[in-house]
N, C-alpha and C positions, 0 to 999 in steps of 0.2 A: 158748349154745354158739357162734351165729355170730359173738359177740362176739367172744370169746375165741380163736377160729379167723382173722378180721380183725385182731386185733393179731398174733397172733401170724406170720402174712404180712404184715404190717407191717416186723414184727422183721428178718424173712427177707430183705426189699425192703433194709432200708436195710443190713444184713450186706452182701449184694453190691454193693451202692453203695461199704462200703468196701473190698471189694473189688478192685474196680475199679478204688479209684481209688488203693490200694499198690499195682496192677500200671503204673498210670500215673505214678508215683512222684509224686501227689500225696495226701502224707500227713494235711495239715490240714484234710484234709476229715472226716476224724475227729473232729476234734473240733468239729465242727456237727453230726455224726450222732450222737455219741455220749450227749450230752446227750437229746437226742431222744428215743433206747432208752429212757436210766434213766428218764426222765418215764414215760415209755407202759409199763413195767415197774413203777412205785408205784403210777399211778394205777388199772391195770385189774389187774395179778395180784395187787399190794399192798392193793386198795382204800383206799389213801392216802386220796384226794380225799373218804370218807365213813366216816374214823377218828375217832375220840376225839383229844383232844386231845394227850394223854398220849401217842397212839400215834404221833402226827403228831411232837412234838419226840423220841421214839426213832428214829422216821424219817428226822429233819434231822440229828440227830447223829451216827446212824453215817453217813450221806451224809458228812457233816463227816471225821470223822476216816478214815473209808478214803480221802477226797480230800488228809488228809495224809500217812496213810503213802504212799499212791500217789506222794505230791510230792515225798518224801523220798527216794524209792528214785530218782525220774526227776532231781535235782537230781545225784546221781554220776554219771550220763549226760552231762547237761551241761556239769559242768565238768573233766573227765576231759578230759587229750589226749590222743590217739591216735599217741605216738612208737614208732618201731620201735626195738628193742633195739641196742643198738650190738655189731661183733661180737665174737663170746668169743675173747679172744688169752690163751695160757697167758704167766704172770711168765718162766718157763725156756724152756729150748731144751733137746729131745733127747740126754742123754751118747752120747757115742761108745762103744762096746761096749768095755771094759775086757780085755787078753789075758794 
């Protein structure tokens, strides 16, 4: 149980690490921490490190594939620009009130 209670303050430690450090607007720290998580998440809540083998490549492969969808969603981010709309002008002009 103290195990389980040490990662899991582990977990908590590096959350506010990145925390931190979007408030500092440095983002890429994220991704040093994040790696970090998902290891300390397979190994100790997954029991990864003392799975079957079978259970170890289910393991790598969804890691695999939600690291493409992930990649896929974050690549329209990337290349997406950020232009402002140009403004809305009507073809016409106003009629004059007809008497």
């Amino acid at each position: 149980m103290i195990r389980l209670g040490a990662t899991w303050l582990g977990l908590m430690l590096l959350l506010a690490v990145e925390f931190v450090a979007a408030l500092a607007h440095a983002g890429w720290i994220a991704y040093a921490t994040a790696p970090i998580m998902v290891l300390t998440l397979a190994c100790v809540f997954m029991h990864a490190a003392s799975a079957s083998a079978l259970s170890r490549i289910f393991a790598i492969t969804g890691i695999f594939w939600i690291t493409v969808l992930l990649g896929i969603g974050a690549v329209d981010y990337s290349v997406r620009k950020a232009t402002p709309a140009e403004a809305l002008t009507a073809p016409y002009t106003a009629a004059a009130p007809t008497e």
